[in-house]
N, C-alpha and C positions, 0 to 999 in steps of 0.2 A: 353367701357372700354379703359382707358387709355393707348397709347402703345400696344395695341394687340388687341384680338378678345373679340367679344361678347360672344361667346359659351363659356363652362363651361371647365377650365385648369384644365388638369391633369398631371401628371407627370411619365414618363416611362423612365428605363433607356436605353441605348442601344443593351444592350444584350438582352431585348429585340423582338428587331426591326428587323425584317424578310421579304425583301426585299420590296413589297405592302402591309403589314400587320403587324401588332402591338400586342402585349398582354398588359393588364393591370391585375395586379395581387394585391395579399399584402391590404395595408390599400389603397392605389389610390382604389380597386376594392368594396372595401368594403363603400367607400364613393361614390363609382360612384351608387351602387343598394339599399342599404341600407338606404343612407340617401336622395341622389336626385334620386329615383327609376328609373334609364334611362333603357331600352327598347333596343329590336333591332331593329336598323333602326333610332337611335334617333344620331345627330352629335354631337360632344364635338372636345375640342382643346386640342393637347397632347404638351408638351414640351419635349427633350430629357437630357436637361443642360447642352449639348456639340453646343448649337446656332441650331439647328431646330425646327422649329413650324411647327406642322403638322395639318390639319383639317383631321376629319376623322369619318368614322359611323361605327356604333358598327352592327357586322356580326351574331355574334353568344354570346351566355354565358354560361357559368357553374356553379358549386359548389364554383369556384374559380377562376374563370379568365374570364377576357371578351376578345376576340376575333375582332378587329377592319378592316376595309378597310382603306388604308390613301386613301384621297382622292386632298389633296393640300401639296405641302411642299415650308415651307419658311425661310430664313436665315437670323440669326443674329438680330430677330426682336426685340426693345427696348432695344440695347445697344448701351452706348458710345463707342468713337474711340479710347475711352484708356482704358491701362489696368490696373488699380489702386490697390495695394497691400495696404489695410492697418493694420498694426501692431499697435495695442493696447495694452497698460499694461491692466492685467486682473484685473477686480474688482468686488469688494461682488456682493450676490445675484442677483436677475434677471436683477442687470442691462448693464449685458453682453450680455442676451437675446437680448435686445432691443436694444443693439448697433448691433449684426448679423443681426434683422428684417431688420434698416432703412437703413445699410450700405449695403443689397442687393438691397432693394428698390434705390438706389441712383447709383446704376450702379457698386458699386464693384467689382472687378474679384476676386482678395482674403483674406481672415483674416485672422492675424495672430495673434495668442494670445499671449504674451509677457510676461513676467518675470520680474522686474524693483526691485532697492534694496528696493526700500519702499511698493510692491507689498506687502499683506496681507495674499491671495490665490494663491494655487496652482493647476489648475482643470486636472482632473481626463481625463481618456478614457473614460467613460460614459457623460461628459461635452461634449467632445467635437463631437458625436453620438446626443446627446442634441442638440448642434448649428446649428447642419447640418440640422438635418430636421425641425429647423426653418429659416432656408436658404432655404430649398424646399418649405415651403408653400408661404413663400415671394417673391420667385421667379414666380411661379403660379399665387400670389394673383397680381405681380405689372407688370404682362405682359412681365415679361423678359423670354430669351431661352438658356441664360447659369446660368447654377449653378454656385456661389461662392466658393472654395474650403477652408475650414476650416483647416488652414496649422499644421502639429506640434506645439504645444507652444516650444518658446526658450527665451533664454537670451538674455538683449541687447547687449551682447558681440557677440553671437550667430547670433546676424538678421545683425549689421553691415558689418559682417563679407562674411556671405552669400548674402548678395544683394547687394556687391562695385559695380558688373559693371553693376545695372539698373541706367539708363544716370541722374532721377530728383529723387532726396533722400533730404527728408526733416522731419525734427526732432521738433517738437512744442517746444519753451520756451519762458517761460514769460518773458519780456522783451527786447524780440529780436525787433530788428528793421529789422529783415526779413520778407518783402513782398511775398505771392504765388504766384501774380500776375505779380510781379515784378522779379521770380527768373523765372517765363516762359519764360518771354519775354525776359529778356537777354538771355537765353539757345537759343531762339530759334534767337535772335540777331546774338548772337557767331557762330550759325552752321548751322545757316540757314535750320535747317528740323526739324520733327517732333516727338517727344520723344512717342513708344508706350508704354512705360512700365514706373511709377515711381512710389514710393512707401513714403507714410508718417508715421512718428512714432511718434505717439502719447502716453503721460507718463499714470501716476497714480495720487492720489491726491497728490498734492504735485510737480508734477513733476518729472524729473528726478534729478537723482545727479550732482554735477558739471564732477564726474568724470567718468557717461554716457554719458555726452554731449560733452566732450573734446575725447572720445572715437571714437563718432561717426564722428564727425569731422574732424577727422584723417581717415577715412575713407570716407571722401568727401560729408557726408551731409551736408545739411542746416540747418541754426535754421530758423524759423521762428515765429511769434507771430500772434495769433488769435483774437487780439485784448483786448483792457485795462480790460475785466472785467473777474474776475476769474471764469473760467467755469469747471462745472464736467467732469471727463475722457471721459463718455462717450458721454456727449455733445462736448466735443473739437474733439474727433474723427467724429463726423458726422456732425459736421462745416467743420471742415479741407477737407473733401474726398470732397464732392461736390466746395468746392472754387477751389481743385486743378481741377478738369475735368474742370471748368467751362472755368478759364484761359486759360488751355491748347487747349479745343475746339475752343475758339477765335481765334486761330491761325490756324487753318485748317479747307479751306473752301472745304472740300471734299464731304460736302452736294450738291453741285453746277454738281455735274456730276463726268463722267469715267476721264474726261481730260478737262482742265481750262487753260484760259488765264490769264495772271498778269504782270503786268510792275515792275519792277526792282526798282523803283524809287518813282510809285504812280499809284493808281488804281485809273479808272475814268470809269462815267458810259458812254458807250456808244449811248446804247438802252435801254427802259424798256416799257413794253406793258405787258395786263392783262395778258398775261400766263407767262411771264417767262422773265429774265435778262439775255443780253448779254453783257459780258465784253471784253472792245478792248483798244489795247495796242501800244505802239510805242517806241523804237521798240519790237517786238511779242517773246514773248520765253514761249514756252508749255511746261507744269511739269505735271507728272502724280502724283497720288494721295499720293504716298509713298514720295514725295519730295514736301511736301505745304510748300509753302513760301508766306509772304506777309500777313498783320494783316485784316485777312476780316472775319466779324463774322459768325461759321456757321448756324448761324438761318436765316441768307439771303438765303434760300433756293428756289426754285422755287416754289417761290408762289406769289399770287397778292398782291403787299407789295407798301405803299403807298410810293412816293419819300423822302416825309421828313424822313419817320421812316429807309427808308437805306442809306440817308445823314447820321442820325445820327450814324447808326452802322458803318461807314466806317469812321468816321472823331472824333471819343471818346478815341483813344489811345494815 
């Protein structure tokens, strides 16, 4: 499985979780005996959706609850190094669903359902109870170990307002000649570090109004455009999330280890041998992970990577 364990995910919150041992309770317990009839003694992989993955064997069971050992714990397994907010205008029928499924699947940390003047729907507390626990099983299904949290719906007066100071704010319009790739790279041009939090705002059909977009603007986002062809709300929101992680990760090669070297000027490869790449500099200035600077893709991670393929990732920007 992709991103995680082979064993069968289940989901527990942390309340929980009681120091070496676990409950699983609710519908997780009812699918753990009922439908995949596990046993004691049999392992399974629990998630918390606050970043641990735990491995673990079931101790004991009840009428109602299974009773587990943890037996491994691990962090932060299948998430990106950003924390990507994305606020969607809300739209008919189920296909909000499936904008919360892919938008967890893709790494999101949170969704915010949005209000736009051309919006149709207004969803309920039951909608949004709805969202969440297909945020849970999409979390389980795609190997990730934090929950996405399904924020208040608000207005887009409302979201600009509340998220001025996350540092990359970007607003979808058609015909922007704003690049996502192109507003990272200057952000991180200008400041030289690493943005953990940015957040895109994606419309309705339609769009937004001129006079959401001159709104947001005034509050320091971007426009940018997803390209010439017109795509539904919620294909622009799950185009948009993953091109921003994607850009942003380019810029931080924190895959590479606890602490890296990098030239000021121009990275060059020193050494490369089957296990692993050493980078040397002149002159040498060490940054820890919170301060990556320097355009080095993080997929050059330490692995047996053939010369040409990280000529090419080092010399494409």
């Amino acid at each position: 499985m992709a991103a995680g364990s082979h064993l069968e995910s289940f989901y527990v919150t942390p309340e929980n979780i009681y120091g070496n041992t676990l409950l699983i309770t609710g519908d997780e317990f009812a699918h753990l005996t009922k439908v995949l009839r596990k046993r004691v003694g049999d392992q399974i992989s629990v998630v918390d959706g606050c970043g641990n993955r735990y491995d673990v064997s079931i101790v004991s069971l009840t009428r109602d609850s299974a009773k587990a050992e943890i037996l491994r714990r691990r962090r932060l397994v299948g998430e990106p190094l950003v924390e990507v907010t994305l606020a969607a205008a809300v739209i008919k029928g189920p296909r909000f669903d499936w904008l919360v499924e892919k938008a967890t699947e893709i790494g999101v940390r949170c969704i915010l359902p949005v209000i736009s003047q051309r919006c149709v729907v207004v969803p309920g507390e039951l909608k949004k109870n709805r969202w969440q626990r297909i945020a849970i099983a999409a979390m389980k299904q795609c190997g990730r170990t934090i929950l996405p949290k399904i924020l208040k719906t608000m207005s887009v007066e409302e979201v600009v307002k509340h998220f001025s100071n996350v540092p990359i704010k970007l607003v979808t319009e058609a015909g922007s000649k704003g690049s996502i790739r192109q507003i990272a790279f200057s952000y991180h041009d200008k400041r030289g570090d690493f943005p953990r939090k940015v957040l895109i705002l994606v419309g309705p059909a339609g769009g937004f109004t001129s006079e959401e977009i001159t709104i947001a603007q005034e509050h320091g986002f971007e426009c940018v455009s997803l390209g010439q062809r017109r795509l539904r709300s919620e294909t622009a929101a799950i185009l948009g999330a993953p091109l921003l992680l994607w850009a942003l990760e380019e810029l931080c090669p924190c895959q590479l280890g606890p602490r890296f070297l990098i030239k000021k000027e121009q990275l060059f490869l020193s050494n490369l041998c089957k296990g692993g790449i050493r980078w040397s500099i002149a002159p040498f200035v060490e940054l820890s992970p919170n301060k990556c600077q320097g355009k080095l893709s993080m997929r050059m991670r330490r692995l047996s990577l053939s010369k040409t393929s990280i000529l090419r990732h080092l010399f494409t920007f």
